[in-house]
C-alpha positions as CSV (number, residue, x, y, z in Angstrom):
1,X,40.0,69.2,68.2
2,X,42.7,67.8,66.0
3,X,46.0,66.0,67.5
4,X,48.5,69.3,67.7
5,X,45.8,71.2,69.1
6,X,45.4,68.5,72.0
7,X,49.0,68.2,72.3
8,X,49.1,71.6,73.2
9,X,46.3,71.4,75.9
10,X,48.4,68.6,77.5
11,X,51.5,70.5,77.6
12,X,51.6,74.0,80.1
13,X,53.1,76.5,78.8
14,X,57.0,77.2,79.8
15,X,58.0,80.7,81.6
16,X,61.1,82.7,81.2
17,X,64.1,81.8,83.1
18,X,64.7,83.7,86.1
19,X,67.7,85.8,86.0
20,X,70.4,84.1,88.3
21,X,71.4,85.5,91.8
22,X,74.7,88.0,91.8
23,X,77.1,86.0,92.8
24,X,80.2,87.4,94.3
25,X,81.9,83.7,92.7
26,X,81.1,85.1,89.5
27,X,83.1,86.7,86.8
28,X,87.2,85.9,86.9
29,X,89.0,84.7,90.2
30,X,91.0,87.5,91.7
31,X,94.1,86.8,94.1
32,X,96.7,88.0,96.0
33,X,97.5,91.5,95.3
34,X,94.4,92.3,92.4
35,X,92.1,90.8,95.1
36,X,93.7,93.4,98.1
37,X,93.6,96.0,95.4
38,X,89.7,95.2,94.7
39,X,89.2,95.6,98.3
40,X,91.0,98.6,99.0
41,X,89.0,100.4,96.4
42,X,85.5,99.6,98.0
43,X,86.7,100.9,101.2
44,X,87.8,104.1,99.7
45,X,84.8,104.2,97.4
46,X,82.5,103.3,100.5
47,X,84.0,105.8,103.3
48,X,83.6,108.6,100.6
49,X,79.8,107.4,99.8
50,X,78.6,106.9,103.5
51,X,81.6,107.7,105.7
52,X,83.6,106.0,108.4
53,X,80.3,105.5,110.6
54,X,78.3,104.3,107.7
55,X,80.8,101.7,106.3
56,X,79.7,98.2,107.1
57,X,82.3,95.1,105.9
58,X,78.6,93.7,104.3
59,X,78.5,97.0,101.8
60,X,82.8,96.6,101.3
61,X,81.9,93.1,100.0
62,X,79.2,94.0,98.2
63,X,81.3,96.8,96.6
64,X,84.0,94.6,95.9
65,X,82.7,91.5,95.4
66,X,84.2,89.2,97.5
67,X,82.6,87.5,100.1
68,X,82.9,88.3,103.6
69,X,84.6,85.4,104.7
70,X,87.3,87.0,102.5
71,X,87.5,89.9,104.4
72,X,88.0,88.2,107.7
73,X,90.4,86.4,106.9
74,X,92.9,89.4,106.8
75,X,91.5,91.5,108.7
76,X,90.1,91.3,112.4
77,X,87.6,94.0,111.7
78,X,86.3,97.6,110.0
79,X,88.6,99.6,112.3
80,X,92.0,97.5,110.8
81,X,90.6,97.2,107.3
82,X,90.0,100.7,107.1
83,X,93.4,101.2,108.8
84,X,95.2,99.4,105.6
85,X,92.9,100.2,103.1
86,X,93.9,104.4,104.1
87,X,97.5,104.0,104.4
88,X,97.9,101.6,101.5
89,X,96.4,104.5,99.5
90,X,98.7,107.1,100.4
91,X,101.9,107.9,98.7
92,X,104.8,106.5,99.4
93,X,108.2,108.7,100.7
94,X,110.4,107.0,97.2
95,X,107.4,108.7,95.4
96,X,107.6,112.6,97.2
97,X,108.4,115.3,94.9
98,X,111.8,116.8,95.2
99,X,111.6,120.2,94.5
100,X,115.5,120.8,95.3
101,X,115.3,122.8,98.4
102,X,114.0,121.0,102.2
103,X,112.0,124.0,102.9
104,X,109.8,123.4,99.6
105,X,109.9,119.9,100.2
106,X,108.0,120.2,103.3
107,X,105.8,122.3,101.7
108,X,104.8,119.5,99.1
109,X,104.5,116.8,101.7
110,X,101.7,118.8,104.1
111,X,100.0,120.1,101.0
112,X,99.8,116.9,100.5
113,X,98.7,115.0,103.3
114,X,96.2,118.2,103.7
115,X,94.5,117.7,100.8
116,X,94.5,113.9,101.2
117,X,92.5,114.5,104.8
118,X,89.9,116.4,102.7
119,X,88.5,112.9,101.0
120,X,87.9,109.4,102.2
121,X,90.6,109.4,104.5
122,X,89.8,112.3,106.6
123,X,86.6,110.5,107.2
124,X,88.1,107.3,107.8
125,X,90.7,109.6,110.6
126,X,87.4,111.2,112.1
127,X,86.0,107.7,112.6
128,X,89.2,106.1,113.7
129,X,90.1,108.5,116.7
130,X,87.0,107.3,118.4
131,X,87.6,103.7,117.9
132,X,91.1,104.5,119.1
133,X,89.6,105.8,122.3
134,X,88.1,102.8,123.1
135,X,90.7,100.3,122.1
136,X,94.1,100.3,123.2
137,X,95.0,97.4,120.4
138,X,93.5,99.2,117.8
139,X,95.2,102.7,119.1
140,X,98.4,100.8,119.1
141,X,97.8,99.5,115.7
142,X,96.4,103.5,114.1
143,X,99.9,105.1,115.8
144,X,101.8,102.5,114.1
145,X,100.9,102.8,110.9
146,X,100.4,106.8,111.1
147,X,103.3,107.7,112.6
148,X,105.7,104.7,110.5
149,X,104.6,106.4,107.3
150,X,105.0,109.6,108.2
151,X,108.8,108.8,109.9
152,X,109.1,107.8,106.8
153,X,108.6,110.8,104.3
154,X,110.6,112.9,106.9
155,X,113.6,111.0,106.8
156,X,113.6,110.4,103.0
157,X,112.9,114.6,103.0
158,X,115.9,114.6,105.7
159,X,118.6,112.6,103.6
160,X,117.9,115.1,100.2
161,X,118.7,117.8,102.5
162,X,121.6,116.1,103.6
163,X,122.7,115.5,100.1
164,X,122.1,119.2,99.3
165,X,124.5,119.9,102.0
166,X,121.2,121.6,103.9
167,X,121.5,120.0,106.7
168,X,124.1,118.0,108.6
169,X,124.0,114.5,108.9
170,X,122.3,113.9,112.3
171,X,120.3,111.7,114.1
172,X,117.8,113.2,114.3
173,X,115.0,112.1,116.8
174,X,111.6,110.6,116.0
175,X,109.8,113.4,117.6
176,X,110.8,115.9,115.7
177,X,110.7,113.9,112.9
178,X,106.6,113.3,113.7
179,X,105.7,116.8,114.8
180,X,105.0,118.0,111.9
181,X,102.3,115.2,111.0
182,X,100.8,115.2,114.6
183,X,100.0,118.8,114.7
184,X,98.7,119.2,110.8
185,X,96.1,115.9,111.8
186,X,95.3,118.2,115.3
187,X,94.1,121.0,113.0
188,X,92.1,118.9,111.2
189,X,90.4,117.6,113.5
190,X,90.3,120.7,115.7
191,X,88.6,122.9,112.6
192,X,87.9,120.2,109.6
193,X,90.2,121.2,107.6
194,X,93.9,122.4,107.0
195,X,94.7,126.0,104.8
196,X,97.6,126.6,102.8
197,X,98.3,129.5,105.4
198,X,98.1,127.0,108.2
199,X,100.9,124.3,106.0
200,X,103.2,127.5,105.5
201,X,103.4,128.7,109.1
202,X,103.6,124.6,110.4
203,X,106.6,124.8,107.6
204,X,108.2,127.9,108.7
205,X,107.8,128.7,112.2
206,X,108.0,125.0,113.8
207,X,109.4,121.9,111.4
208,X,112.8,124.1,109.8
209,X,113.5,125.2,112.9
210,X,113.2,121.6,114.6
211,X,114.8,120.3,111.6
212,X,118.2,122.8,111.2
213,X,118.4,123.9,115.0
214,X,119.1,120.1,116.7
C-alpha cells in the first residue's frame, strides 16, 4: 500500500451538505407597508385555498413568510387579521366608477361588491358571522369596518349626485346610507350568492327611493 493510498484509508470520506432549513429570515427584509402588503396577500391567497375555517395564522406565515410573532404583534387574532386583510382589499369610494348618472352608479358599486363576495372574501364573511356571534368585541370590530366602508362609497356616490344636481344636498342618515350594503350581504348569505337581477331590483325598488324620497 503506497503513502496516498493510506492517506486515503485514514481519511472518511466527506458527504454533501445538507440543504439549509427555509427560513422565514431569509431573502430581503420587508417593512412597514411591503411587509402588511405580504401578509394581506397570504390571507387572501389562503381563504381562497382552504377557506375561512381552514385558515390557520401558522399557514398565513408560512404563505408569507414572516414569522408568527410578526403577526401577533398587529393583530389579536385570525378573526381581526382576516378582518383587515378583506377590507384592505376592497376598493376604495375615491376609486368608484362614475358613470354620470346616481342610478348607474349604484349599479356599479353592488355589482361590485357582489362579485367581490363570490371569492376570498365571501368565505372570509361566511366565517366571520359566526365568530361575530360569539364575540361581542369582534362583532363590534366586523360592523365597524363593514359598515364605515360602505358609508363611505354611499356618500362619495351621494355628493356626485349632488353635483349632478340629482339630488339635493341633504343629510342624509346613516341607515339609509347602509341599507343597501346590509340587505345585498343578507342575500348572500341567505342563498350564496347575489344575481344581477337581485342588484337591479335592490337598485330600483329600495336604495333610489331611500336616496331621492328623504
Amino acid at each position: 500500500m503506497n503513502d496516498d493510498e493510506r492517506t486515503r484509508e485514514r481519511t472518511p470520506e466527506r458527504t454533501p451538505d445538507r440543504a439549509p432549513a427555509p427560513d422565514h429570515r431569509s431573502g430581503p427584509r420587508r417593512r412597514g407597508d411591503a411587509l402588511r402588503a405580504a401578509i394581506v396577500e397570504a390571507v387572501m391567497d389562503e381563504l381562497a385555498e382552504s377557506g375561512y375555517d381552514r385558515l390557520t395564522l401558522d399557514g398565513v406565515a408560512a404563505r408569507a413568510r414572516v414569522s408568527k410573532a410578526s403577526l401577533y404583534r398587529r393583530w389579536p387574532g385570525k378573526p381581526e387579521l382576516v378582518v383587515d386583510a378583506v377590507y384592505t382589499t376592497l376598493p376604495i369610494p375615491a376609486d368608484l366608477r362614475d358613470t354620470g348618472t346616481l342610478r348607474g352608479d349604484l349599479l356599479a358599486l353592488f355589482d361590485l361588491v357582489a362579485r367581490t363576495l363570490t371569492g376570498p372574501s365571501g368565505h372570509a364573511l361566511k366565517g366571520l358571522i359566526s365568530e361575530t356571534l360569539r364575540d361581542a368585541d369582534i362583532a363590534e370590530r366586523f360592523r365597524a369596518r363593514s359598515q364605515g366602508r360602505g358609508i363611505q362609497a354611499m356618500r362619495s356616490i351621494v355628493d356626485r349626485a349632488v353635483a349632478r344636481g340629482e339630488l339635493e344636498r341633504a343629510a342624509l342618515p346613516e341607515r339609509r346610507l347602509e341599507t343597501g350594503h346590509n340587505l345585498l350581504r343578507h342575500e348572500f348569505l341567505l342563498n350564496g350568492a347575489v344575481t344581477p337581477e337581485f342588484v337591479t331590483s335592490l337598485v330600483d325598488d329600495v336604495v333610489v327611493p331611500l336616496l331621492t324620497h328623504p
